[in-house]
C-alpha positions in Angstrom: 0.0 0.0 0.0 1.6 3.4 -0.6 2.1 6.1 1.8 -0.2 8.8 1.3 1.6 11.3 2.9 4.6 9.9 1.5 2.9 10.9 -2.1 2.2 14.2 -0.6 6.1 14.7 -0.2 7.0 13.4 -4.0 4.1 15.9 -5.3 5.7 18.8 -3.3 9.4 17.4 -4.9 7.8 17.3 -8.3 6.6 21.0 -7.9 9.6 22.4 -6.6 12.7 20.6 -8.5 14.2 20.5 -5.3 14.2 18.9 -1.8 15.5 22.1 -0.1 12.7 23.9 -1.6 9.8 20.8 -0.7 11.2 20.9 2.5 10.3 24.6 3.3 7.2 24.4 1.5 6.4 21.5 3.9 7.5 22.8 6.8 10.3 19.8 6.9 14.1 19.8 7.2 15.6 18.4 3.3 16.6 15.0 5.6 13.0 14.3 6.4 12.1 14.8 2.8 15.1 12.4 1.6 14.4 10.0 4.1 10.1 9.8 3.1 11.0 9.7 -0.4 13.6 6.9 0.0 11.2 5.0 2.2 8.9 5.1 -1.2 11.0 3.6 -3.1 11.8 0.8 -1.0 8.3 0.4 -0.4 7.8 0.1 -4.5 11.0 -1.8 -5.1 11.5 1.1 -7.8 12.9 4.8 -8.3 11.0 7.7 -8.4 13.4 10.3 -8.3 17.1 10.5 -9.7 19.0 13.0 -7.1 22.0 15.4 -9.2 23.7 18.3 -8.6 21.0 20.5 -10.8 17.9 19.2 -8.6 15.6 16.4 -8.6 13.5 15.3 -11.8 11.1 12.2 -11.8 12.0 8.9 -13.0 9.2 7.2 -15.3 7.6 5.4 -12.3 8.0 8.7 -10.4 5.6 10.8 -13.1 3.2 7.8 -13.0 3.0 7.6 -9.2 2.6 11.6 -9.0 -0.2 11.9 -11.8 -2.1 9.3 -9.6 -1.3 11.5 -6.3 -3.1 14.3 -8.3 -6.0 12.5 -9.3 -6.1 11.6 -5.6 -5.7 14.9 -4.4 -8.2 16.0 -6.6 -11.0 13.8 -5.2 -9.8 14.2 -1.6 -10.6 18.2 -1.8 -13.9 17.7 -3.8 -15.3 14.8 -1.0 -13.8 17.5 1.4 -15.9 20.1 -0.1 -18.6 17.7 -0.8 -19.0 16.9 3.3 -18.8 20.6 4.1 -21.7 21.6 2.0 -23.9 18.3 3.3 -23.4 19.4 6.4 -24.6 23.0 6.1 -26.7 25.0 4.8 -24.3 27.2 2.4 -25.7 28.7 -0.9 -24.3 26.2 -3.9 -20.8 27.5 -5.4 -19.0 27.4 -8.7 -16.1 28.3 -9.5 -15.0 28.7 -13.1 -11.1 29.6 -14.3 -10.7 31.2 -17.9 -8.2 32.6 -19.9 -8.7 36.3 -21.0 -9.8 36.5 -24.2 -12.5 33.8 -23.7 -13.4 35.6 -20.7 -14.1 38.4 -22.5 -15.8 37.1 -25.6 -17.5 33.9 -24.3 -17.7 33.6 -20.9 -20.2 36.2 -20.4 -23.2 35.8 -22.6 -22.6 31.9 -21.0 -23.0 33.6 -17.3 -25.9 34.8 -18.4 -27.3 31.7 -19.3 -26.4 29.7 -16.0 -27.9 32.3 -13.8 -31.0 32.3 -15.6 -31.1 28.7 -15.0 -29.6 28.7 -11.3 -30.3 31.7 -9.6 -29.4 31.0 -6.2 -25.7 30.4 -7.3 -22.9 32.1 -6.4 -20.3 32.3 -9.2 -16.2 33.1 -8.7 -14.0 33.5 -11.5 -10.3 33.2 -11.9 -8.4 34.2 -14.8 -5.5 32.3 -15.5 -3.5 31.0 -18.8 -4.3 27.3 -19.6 -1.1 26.5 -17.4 -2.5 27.4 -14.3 -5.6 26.7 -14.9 -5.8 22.9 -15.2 -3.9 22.4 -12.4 -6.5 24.4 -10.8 -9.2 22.2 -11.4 -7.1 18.9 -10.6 -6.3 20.4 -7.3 -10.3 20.6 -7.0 -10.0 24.9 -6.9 -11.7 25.2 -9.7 -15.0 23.2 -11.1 -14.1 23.9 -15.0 -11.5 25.9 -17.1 -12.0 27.4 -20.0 -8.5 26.8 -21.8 -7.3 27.0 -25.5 -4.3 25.0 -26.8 -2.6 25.7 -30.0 -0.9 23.1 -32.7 -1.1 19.4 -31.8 -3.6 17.3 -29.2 -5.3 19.0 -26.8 -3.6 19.4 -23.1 -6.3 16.7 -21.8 -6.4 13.5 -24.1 -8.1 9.9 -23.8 -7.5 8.1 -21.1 -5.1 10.8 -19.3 -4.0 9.7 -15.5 -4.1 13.9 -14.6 -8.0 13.5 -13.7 -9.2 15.7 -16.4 -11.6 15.4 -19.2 -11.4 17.7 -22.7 -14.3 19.2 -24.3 -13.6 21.1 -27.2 -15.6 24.1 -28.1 -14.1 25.6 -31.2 -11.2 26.6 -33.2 -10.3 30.2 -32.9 -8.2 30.8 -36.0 -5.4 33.4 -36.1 -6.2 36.8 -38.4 -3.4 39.3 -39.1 -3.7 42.5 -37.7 -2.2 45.7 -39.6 -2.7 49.3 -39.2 -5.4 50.8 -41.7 -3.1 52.5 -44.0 -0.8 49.8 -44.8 0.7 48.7 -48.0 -1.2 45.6 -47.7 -4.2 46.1 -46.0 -6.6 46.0 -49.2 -5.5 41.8 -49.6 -8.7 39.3 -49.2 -5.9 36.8 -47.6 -2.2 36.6 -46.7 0.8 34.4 -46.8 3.5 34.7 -43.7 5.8 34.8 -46.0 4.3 38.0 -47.7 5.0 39.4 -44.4 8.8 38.4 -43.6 9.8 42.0 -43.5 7.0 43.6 -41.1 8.0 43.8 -37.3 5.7 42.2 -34.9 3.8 43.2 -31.7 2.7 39.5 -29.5 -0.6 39.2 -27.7 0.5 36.4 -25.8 4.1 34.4 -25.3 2.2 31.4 -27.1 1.2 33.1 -30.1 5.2 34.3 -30.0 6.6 31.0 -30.2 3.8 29.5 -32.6 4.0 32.3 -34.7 8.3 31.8 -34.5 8.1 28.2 -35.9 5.3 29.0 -38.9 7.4 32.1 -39.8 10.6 29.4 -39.9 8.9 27.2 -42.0 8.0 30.5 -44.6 11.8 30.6 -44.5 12.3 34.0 -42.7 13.2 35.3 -38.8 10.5 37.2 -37.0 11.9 40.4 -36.4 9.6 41.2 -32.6 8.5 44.9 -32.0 6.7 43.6 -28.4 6.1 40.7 -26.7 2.9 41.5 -24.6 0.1 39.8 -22.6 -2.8 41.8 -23.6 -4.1 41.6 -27.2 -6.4 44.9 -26.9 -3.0 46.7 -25.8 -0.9 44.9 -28.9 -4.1 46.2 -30.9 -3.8 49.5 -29.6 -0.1 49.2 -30.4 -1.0 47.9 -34.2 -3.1 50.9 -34.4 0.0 53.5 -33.1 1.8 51.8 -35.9 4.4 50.0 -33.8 4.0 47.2 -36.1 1.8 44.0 -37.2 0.0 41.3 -35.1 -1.7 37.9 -35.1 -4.2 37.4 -33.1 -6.9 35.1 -32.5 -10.5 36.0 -34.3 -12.0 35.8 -30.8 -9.6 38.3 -28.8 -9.9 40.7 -31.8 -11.3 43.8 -30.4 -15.0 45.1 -31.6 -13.8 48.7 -31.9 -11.5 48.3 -35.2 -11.2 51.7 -36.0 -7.7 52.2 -37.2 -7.2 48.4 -38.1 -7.4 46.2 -41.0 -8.2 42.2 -40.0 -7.1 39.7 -42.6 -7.1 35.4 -42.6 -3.9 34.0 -43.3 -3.4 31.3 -46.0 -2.7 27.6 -45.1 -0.7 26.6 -43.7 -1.2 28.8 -40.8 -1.7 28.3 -37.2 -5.1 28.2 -35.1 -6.0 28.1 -31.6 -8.1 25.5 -30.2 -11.2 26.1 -27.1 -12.2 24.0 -25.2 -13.6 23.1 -21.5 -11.2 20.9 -18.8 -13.8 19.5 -16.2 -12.7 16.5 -13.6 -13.0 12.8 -14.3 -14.9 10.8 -12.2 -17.4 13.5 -10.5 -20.6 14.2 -10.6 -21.2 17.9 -10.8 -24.4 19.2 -12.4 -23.4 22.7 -11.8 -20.0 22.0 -14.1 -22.6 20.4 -16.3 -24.8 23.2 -16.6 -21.9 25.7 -17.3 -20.4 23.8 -19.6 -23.9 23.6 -21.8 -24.1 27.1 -21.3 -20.9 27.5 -23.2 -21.7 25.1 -25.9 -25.2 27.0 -26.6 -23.1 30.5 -26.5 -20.6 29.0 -29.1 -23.5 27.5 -31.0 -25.1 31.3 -31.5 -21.9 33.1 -31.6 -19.5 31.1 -34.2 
């Protein structure tokens, strides 16, 4: 049988890298930490961790055995949170994570939705990047996220051991973004490679690096004006005449005085919305959100 608290420890290793660092999170001297995660090992007749001079990094069995211990973790805070509400009285909660530009764009005509529906609800809302979020909702802090991924599977797949489940909502493709009087801003569609000499101005470190790799395989170097975290402030920037953008259709901003929008040609990048919700547990509030969302897309897109 493993050690449950003895899990506890390797997640707080995992997270920090470090023993020295686990051991102040968890109020523990480094020895204590050593000595629980060496007892695990023996108890498994396997390693979990392998120990060097740069830190500590998991060992195959070691990323198994701590995706499990989130998953556990997980259902330990919602039965937690489950007892405390059967044994009062307390107004039902949910709590929903999002990044911005679906907060902006689709979370709130969903809102309005749920609270037709569930009045008596009280609603929190935490925006996070996808990141942060799905940890959020393993750790049972959150009851959904609305999250986007970019090229490739989504961050929840099939069968994955993290205790989430993906529901995908729609693809957000990428537009450029160029000030109104530019030299190209009269095109129907664009190539990246028709822009290899423009400087750019990033909404977001993701659209930076995805935007870095397409431009490579166009065959030029993206020559970066910002890199932000706001694409209404990289629009306002656009605008200014700072440089170009591209920027997901649903973070473009409805005032686009000043700014010409344009699709880009295959092969081109997209972004990809969706909903994380926990495996396993019954929650018709999360249930109700998450339809709310669907039936926003449905009218919006």
């Amino acid at each position: 049988m493993i050690d449950v608290r003895r899990l506890a420890i390797l997640r707080e290793v995992a997270r920090q890298g470090s023993f020295n660092r686990a051991a102040a999170e968890l109020r523990l001297t480094p020895s204590a930490v050593s000595q629980q995660i060496s007892a695990l090992e023996r108890a498994l007749g396997t390693a979990v961790v392998r120990r060097s001079t740069r830190g500590v990094e998991l060992t195959e069995a070691g990323r198994v055995l701590t995706e499990a211990g989130d998953a556990i973790a997980a259902e330990l805070s919602y039965a937690e949170r489950e007892i405390g509400r059967l044994a009062s009285a307390r107004t039902e909660h949910l709590t929903v994570a999002t990044f911005t530009s679906g907060g902006q764009r689709l979370l709130p005509a969903a809102l309005t939705r749920f609270t037709a529906e569930h009045p008596g609800v009280e609603l929190s809302v935490f925006e996070n990047e996808p990141a942060d979020s799905l940890p959020l909702v393993r750790a049972g802090g959150a009851d959904l996220a609305l999250v986007y991924h970019f090229d490739g599977p989504p961050p929840v797949r099939p069968g994955d051991r993290s205790g989430l489940v993906w529901t995908a909502l729609l693809d957000d493709p990428m537009w450029i973004v160029l000030p109104a009087g530019h030299r190209l801003a009269g095109r129907d569609s664009l190539a990246l490679a028709d822009l290899a000499a423009e400087r750019w101005v990033h909404g977001c470190f993701s659209t930076g690096d995805t935007l870095d790799h397409y431009a490579a395989l166009a065959g030029f170097e993206v020559r970066t004006a910002c890199r932000g975290t706001d694409y209404v402030f990289v629009q306002s920037l656009v605008r200014a005449g700072v440089g170009i953008s591209m920027i997901p259709q649903i973070a473009l901003t409805a005032d686009q005085g000043g700014l010409v929008t344009i699709p880009l040609e295959p092969p081109c990048p997209s972004r990809f919305v969706g909903v994380a919700t926990p495996h396993r547990r019954a929650n018709p509030l999360a249930d109700a959100m998450l339809r709310a969302l669907q039936e926003t897309v449905a009218v919006q897109v």
